[in-house]
C-alpha positions as CSV (number, residue, x, y, z in Angstrom):
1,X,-108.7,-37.5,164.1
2,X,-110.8,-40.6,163.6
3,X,-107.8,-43.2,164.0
4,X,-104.2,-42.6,164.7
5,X,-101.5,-42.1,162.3
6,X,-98.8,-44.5,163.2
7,X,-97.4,-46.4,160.5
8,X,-98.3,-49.6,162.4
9,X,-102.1,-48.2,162.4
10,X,-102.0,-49.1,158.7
11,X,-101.7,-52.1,156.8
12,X,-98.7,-53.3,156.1
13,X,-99.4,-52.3,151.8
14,X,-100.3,-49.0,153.0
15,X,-98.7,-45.7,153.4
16,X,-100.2,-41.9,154.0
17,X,-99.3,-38.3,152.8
18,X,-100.5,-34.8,154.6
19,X,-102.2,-32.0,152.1
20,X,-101.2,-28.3,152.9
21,X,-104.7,-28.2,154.3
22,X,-103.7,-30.7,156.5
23,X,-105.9,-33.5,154.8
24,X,-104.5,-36.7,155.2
25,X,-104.5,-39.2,152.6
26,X,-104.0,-42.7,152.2
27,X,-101.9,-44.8,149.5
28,X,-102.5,-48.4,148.6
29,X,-98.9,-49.7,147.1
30,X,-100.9,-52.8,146.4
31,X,-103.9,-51.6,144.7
32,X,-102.2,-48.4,143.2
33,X,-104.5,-46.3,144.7
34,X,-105.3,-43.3,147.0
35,X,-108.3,-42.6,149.1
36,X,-109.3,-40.2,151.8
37,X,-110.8,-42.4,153.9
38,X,-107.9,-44.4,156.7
39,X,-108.0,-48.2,155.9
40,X,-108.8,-49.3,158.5
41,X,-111.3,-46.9,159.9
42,X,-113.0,-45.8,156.8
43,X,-113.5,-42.3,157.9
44,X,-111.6,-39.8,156.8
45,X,-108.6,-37.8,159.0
46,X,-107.1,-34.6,159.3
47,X,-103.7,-34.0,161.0
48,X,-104.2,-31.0,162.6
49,X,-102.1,-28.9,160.7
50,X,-102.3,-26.5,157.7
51,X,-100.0,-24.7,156.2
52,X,-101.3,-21.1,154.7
53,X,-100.0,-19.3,152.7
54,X,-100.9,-15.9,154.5
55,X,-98.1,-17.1,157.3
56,X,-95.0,-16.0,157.2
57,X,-92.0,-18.5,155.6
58,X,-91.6,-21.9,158.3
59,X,-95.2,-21.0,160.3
60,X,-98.1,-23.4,160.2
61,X,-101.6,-23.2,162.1
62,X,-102.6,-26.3,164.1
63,X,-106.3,-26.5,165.5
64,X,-107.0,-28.5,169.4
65,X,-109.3,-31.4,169.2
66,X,-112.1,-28.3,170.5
67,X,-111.2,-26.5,167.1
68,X,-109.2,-23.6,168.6
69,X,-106.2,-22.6,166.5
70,X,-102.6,-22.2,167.3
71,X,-99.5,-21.1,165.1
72,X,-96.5,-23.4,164.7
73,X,-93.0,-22.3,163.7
74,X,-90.8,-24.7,162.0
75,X,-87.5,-23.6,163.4
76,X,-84.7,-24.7,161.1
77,X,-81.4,-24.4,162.6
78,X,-79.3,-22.9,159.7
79,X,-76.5,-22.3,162.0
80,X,-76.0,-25.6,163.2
81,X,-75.9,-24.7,166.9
């Protein structure tokens, strides 16, 4: 990741969004514009993440900094325990 993805990272006009790739993108409430590229950095950043859709329902792979990938599993408690 080229910068971190804290909201106080980004301008205050700024905001970001994650792709099911795990691309993150950038939003410019001021200019009305996206971009790839963080604000502040100007290189672009991905989160990590990606959602497949080979996984089952709730999973996602994550990747280390050294590239290795791991599988997540969004654990929704839908019995409210």
């Amino acid at each position: 990741m080229a910068a971190p993805l804290g909201r106080d990272s980004l301008p205050e006009h700024c905001s970001y969004g994650v792709c099911r790739d795990g691309r993150v993108f950038f939003i410019d409430d001021e200019a009305r514009a996206t971009t790839w590229l963080h604000p502040r950095s100007g290189e672009p950043v991905n989160s990590g993440h990606m959602i497949r859709s080979d996984l089952p329902r709730g999973w996602e792979e994550g990747f280390t900094d050294d590239g290795a990938s791991f599988f997540i599993e969004d654990r929704v408690d839908l019995h409210g325990e």
